[in-house]
Backbone as JSON, one array per atom type, in Angstrom:
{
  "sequence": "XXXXXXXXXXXXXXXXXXXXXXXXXXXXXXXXXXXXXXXXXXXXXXXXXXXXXXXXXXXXXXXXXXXXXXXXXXXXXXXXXXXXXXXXXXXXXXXXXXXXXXXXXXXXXXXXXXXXXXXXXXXXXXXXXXXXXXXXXXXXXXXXXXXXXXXXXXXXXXXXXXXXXXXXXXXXXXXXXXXX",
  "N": [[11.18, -7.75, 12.55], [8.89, -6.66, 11.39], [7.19, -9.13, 10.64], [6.7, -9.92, 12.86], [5.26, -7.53, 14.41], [3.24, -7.81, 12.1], [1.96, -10.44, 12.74], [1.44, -10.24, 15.45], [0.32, -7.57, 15.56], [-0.58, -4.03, 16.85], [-1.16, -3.26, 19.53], [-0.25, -5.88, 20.74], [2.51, -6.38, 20.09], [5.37, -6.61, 21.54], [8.78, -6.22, 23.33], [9.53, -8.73, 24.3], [8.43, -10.32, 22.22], [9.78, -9.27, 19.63], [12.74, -9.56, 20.58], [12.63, -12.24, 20.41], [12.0, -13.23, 18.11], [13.89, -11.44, 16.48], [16.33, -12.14, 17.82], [18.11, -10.34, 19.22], [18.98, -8.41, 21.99], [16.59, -7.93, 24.68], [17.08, -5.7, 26.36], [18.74, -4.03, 24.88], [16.91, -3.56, 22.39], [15.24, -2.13, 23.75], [17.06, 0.51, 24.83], [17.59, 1.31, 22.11], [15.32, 1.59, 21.11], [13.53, 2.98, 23.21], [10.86, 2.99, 24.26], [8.27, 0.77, 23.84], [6.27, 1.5, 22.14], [7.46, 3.19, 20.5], [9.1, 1.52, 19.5], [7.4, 0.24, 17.97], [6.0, 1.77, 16.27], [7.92, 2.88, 14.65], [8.55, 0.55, 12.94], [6.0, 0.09, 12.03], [6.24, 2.7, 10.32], [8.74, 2.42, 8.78], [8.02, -0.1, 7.55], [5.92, 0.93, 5.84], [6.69, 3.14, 4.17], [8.65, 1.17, 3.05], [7.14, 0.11, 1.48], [6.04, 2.18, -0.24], [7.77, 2.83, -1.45], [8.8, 1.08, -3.16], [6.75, 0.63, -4.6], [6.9, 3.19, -6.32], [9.31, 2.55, -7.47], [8.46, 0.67, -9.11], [6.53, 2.08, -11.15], [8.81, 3.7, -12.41], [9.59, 2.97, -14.42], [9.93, 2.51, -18.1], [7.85, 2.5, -19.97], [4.5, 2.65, -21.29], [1.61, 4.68, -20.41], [-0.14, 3.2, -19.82], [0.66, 0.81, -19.45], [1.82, 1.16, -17.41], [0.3, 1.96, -15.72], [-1.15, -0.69, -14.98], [0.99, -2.1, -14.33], [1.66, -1.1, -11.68], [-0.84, -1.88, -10.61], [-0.97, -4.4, -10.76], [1.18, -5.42, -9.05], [0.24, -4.07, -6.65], [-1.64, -5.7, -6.13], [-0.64, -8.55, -5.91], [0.72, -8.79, -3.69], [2.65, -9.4, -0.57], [1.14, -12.05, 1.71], [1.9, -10.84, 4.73], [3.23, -8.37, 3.9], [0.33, -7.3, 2.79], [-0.83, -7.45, 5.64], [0.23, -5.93, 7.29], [0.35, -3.3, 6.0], [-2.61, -2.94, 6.52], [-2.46, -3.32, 9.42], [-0.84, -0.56, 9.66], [-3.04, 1.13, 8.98], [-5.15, 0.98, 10.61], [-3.84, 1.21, 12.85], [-2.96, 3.94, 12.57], [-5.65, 5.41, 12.6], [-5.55, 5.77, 15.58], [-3.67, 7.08, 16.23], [-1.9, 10.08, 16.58], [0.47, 10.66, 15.07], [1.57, 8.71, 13.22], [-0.92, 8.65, 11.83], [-0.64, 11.52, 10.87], [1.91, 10.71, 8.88], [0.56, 8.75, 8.06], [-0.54, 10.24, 5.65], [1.02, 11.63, 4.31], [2.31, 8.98, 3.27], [0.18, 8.21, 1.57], [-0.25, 10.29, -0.26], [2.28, 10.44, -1.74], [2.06, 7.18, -2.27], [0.05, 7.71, -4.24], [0.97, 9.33, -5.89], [2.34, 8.1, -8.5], [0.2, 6.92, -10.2], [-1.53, 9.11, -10.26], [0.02, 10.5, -12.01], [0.71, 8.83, -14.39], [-1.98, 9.0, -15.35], [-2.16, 11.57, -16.22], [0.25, 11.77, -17.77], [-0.86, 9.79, -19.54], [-3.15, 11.61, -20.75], [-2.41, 13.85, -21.81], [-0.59, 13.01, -24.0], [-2.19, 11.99, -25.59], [-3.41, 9.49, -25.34], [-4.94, 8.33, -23.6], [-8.9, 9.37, -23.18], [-9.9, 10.86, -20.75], [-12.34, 10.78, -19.17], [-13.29, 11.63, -16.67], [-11.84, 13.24, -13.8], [-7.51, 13.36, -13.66], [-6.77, 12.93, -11.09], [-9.12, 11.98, -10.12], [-9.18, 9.41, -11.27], [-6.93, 8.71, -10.39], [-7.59, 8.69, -7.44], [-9.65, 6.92, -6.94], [-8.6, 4.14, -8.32], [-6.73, 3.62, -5.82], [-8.41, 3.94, -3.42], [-10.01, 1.69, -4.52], [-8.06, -0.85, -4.87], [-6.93, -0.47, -1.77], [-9.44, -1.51, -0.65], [-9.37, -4.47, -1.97], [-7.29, -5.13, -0.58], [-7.82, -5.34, 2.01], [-10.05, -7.14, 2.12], [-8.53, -9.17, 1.45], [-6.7, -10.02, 3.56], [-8.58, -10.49, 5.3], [-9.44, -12.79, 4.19], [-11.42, -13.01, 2.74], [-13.37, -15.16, 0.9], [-14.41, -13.91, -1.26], [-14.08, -11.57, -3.75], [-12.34, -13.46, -5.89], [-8.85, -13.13, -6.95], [-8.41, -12.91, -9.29], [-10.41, -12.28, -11.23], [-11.33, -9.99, -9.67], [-9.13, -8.13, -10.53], [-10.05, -8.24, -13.33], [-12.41, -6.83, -13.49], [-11.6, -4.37, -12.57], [-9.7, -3.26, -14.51], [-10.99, -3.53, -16.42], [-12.93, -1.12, -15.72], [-11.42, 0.77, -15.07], [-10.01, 1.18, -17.72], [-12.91, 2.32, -19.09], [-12.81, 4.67, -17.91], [-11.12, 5.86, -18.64], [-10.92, 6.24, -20.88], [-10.79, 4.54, -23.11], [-11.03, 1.82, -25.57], [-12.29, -1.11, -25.76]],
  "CA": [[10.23, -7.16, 13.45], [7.54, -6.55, 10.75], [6.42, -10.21, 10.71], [5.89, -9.72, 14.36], [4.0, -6.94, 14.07], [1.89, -8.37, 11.44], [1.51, -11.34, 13.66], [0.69, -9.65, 16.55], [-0.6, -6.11, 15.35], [0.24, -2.98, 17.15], [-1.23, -3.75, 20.98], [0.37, -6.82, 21.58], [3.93, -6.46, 19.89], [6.38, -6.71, 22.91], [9.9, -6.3, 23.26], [10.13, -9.95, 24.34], [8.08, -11.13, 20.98], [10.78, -8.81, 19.05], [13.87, -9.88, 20.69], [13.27, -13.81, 20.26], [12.36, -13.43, 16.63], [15.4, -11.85, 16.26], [17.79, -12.49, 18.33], [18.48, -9.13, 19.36], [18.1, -8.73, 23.68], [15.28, -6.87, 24.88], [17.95, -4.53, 26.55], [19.56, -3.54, 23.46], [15.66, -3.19, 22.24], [14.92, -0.91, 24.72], [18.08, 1.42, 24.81], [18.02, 1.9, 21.15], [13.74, 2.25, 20.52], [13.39, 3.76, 24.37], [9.25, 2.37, 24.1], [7.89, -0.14, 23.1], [5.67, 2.05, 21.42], [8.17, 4.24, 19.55], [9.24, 0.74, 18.51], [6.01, -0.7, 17.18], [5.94, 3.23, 15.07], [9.48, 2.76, 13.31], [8.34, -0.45, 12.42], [5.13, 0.25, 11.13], [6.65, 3.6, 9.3], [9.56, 1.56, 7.91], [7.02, -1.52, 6.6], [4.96, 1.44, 4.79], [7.89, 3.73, 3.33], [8.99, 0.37, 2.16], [6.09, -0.43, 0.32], [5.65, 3.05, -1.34], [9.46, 3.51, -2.47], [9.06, -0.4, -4.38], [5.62, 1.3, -5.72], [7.28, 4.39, -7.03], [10.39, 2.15, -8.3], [7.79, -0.35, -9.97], [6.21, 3.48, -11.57], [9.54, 4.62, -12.73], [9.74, 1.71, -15.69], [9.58, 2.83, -19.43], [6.15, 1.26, -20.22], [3.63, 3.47, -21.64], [0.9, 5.06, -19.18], [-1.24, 2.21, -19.66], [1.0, -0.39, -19.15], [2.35, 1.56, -16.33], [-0.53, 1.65, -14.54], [-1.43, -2.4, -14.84], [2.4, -3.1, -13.46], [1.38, -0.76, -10.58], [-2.13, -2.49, -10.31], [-0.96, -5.86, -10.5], [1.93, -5.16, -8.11], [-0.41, -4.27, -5.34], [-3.28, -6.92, -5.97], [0.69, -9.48, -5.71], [1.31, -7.93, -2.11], [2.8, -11.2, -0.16], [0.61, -11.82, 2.98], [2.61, -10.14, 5.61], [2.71, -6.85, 3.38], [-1.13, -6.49, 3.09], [-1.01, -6.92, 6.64], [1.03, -4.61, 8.0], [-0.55, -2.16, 5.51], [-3.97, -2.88, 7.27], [-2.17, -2.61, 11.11], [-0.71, 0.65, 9.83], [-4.22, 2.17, 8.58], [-5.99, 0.01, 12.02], [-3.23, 2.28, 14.14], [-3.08, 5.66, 12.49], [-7.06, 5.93, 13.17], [-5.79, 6.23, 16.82], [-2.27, 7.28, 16.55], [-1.53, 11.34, 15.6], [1.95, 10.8, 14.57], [0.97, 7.54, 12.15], [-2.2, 9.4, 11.34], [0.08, 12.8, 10.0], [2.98, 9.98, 8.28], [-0.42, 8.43, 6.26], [-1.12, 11.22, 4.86], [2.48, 11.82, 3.65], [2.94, 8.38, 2.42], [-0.76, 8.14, 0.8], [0.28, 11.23, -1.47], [3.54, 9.32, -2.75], [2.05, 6.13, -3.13], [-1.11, 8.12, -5.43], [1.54, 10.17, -7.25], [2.63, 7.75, -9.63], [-0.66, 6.66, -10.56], [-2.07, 10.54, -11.17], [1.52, 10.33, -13.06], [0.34, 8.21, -15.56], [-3.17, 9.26, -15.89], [-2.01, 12.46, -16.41], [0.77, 11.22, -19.03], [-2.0, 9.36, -20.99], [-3.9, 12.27, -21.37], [-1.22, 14.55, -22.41], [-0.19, 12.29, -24.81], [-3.82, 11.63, -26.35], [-3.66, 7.69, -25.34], [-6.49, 8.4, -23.14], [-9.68, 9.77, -23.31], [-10.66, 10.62, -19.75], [-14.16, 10.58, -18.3], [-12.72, 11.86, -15.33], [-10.14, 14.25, -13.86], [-6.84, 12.57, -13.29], [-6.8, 12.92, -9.7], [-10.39, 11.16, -9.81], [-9.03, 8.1, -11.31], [-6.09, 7.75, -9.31], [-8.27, 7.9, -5.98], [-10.88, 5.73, -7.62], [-7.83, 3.51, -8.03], [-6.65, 3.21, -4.85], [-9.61, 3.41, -2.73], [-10.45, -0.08, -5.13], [-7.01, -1.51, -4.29], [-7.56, -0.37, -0.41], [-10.41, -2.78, -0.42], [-8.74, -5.11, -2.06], [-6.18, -5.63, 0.44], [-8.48, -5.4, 3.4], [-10.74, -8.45, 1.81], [-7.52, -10.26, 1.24], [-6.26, -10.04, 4.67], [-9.44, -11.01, 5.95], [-8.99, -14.27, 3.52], [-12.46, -13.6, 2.18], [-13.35, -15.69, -0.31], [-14.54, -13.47, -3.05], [-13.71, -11.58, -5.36], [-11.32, -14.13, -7.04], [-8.3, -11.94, -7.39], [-8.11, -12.52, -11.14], [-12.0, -11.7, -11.65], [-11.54, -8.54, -9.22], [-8.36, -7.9, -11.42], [-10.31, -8.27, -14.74], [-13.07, -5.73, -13.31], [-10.77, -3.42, -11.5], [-9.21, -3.16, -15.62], [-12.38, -2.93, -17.57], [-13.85, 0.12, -15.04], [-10.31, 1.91, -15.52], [-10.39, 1.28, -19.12], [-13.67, 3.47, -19.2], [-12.36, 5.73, -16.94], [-9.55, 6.49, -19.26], [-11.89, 6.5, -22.22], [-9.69, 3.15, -23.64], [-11.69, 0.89, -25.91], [-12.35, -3.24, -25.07]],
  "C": [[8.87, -6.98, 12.78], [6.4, -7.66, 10.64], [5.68, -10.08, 11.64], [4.74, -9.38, 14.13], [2.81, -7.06, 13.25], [1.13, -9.34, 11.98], [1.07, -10.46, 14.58], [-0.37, -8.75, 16.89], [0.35, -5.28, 16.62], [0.25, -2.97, 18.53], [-0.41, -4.57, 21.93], [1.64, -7.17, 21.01], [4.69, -6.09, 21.23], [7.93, -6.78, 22.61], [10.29, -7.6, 23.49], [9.61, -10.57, 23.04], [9.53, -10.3, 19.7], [12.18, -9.25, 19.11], [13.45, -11.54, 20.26], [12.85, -14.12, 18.61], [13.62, -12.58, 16.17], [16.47, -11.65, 16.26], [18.63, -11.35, 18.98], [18.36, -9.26, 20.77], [17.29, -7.51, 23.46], [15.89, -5.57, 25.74], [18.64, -3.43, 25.67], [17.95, -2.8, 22.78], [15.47, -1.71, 22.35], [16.01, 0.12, 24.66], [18.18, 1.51, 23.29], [16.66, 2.61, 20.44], [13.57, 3.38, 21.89], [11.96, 3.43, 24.7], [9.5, 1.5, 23.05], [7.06, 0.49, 21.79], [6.61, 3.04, 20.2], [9.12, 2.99, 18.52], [8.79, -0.07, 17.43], [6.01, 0.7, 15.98], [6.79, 3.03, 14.28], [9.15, 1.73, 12.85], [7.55, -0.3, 11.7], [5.52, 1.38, 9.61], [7.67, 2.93, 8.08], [8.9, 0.94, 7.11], [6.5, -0.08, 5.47], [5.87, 2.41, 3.61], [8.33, 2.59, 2.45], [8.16, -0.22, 0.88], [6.1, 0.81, -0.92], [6.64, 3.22, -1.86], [9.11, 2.45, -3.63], [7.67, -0.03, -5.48], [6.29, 2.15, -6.67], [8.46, 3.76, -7.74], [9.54, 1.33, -8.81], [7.19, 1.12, -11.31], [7.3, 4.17, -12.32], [9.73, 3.71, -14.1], [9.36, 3.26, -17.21], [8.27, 2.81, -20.26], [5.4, 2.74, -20.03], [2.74, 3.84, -20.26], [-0.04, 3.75, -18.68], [-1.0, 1.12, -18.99], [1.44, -0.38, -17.62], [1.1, 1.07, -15.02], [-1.05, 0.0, -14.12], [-0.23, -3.16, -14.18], [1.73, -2.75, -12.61], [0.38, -1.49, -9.66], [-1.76, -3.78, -9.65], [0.08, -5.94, -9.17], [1.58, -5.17, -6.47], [-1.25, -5.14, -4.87], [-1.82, -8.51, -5.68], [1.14, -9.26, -4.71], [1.76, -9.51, -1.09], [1.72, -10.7, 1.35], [0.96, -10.6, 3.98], [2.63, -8.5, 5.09], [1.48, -6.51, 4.11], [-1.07, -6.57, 4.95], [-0.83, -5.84, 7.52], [0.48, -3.35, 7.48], [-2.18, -1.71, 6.74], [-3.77, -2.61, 9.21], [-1.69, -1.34, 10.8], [-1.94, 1.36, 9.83], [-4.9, 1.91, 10.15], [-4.88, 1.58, 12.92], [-3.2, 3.66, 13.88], [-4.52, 6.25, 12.71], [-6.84, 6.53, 14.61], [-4.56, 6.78, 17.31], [-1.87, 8.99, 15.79], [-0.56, 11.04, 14.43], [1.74, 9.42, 13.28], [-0.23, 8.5, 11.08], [-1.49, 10.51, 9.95], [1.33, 12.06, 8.92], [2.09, 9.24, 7.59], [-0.84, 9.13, 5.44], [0.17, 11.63, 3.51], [2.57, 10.55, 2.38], [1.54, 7.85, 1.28], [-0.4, 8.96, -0.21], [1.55, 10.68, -1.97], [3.26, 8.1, -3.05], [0.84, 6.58, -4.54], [-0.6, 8.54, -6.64], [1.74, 9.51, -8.71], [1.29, 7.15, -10.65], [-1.53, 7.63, -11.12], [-0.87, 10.75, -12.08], [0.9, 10.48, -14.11], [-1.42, 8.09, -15.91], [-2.85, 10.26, -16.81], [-1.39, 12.44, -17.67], [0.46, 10.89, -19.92], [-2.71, 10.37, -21.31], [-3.37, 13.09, -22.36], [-0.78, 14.02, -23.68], [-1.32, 11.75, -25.97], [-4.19, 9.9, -26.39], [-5.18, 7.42, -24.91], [-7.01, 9.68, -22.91], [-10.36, 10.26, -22.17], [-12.24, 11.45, -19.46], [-14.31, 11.24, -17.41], [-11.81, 12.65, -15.3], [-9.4, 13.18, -13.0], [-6.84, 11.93, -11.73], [-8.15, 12.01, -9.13], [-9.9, 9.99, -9.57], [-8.08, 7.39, -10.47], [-7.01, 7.51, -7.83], [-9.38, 6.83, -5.8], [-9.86, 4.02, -7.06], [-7.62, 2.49, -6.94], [-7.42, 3.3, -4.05], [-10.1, 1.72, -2.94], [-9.26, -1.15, -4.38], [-6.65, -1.51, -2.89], [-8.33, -1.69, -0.02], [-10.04, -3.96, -0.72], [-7.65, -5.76, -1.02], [-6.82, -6.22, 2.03], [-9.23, -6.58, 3.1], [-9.75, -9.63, 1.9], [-7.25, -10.87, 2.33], [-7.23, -10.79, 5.7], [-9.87, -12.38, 5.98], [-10.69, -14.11, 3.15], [-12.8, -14.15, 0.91], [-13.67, -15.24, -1.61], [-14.65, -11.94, -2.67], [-12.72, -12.27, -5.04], [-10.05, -12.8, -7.09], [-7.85, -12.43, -8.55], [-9.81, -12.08, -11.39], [-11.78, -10.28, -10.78], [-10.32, -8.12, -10.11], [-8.95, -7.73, -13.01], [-11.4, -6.86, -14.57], [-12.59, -4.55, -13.14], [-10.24, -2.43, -13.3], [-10.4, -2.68, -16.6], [-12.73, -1.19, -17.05], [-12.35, 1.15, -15.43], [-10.18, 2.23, -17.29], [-11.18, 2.18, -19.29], [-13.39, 4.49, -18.88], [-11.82, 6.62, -17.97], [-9.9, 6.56, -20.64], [-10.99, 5.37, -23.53], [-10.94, 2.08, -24.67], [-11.42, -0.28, -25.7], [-11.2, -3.15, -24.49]]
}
């Protein structure tokens, strides 16, 4: 159903585009979502819960703060198509959706955590030097990787995602008071 919805977006997902990808009837559909709309929501919620649990299990690794944070980095800038999309129809629908709206807020604070984690961890630890309070860098972070996704999706041609990857690294580096 998530392809759909990435194909389609959140307007024009239909119980008949749902049932013939797959395979399910549009009776069965309906008697188990009750709306279309309460089915396009579990879908979108599902797609985004799924993303932030594989964040927070990519975050739970052994790997120093530093390294931690560059799996995390690279992890999201590696998002397969269909991900970033669905990311970008969830944010596109919770602008106009309460119940989406109050469930981004939720899953924005669990996907940030592990990233103020390991700011926090490096400091504690005297790896890094910050510039910044933790909580800065993680929203620095993801705000960057935000954009990132939304350029992607859009298929614009630049930044390069290894040149926005090499910048994205240097500016955290400072951040985190890290030399070269």
């Amino acid at each position: 159903m998530t392809l759909v919805l990435a194909e389609r977006g959140y307007e024009n997902t239909r119980f008949a585009d749902v049932s013939a990808a797959s395979g399910v009837a549009i009776s069965t559909l309906q008697n188990y979502f009750g709306s279309r709309e309460d089915m396009v929501i579990e879908a979108l919620q599902l797609s985004v819960d799924r993303e932030v649990a594989a964040m927070e299990a990519a975050a739970s690794t052994d790997l120093d703060p530093w390294e931690r944070l560059v799996a995390m980095i690279d992890r999201s800038l590696e998002l397969p198509d269909h991900s970033r999309q669905m990311l970008v129809e969830f944010w596109r629908s919770a602008m106009r959706d309460d119940e989406l709206r109050e469930y981004s807020v939720e899953m924005q604070l669990r996907y940030r955590a592990p990233f103020l984690a390991a700011a926090r961890e490096g400091s504690e630890q005297g790896a890094f030097r910050l510039t910044h309070r933790p909580e800065d860098v993680a929203d620095f972070v993801l705000a960057v990787l935000t954009g990132a996704i939304i350029s992607r999706v859009l298929h614009h041609p630049r930044p390069s995602p290894a040149d926005f990857r090499g910048v994205l690294l240097s500016q955290l580096r400072l951040m985190l008071g890290l030399e070269g």
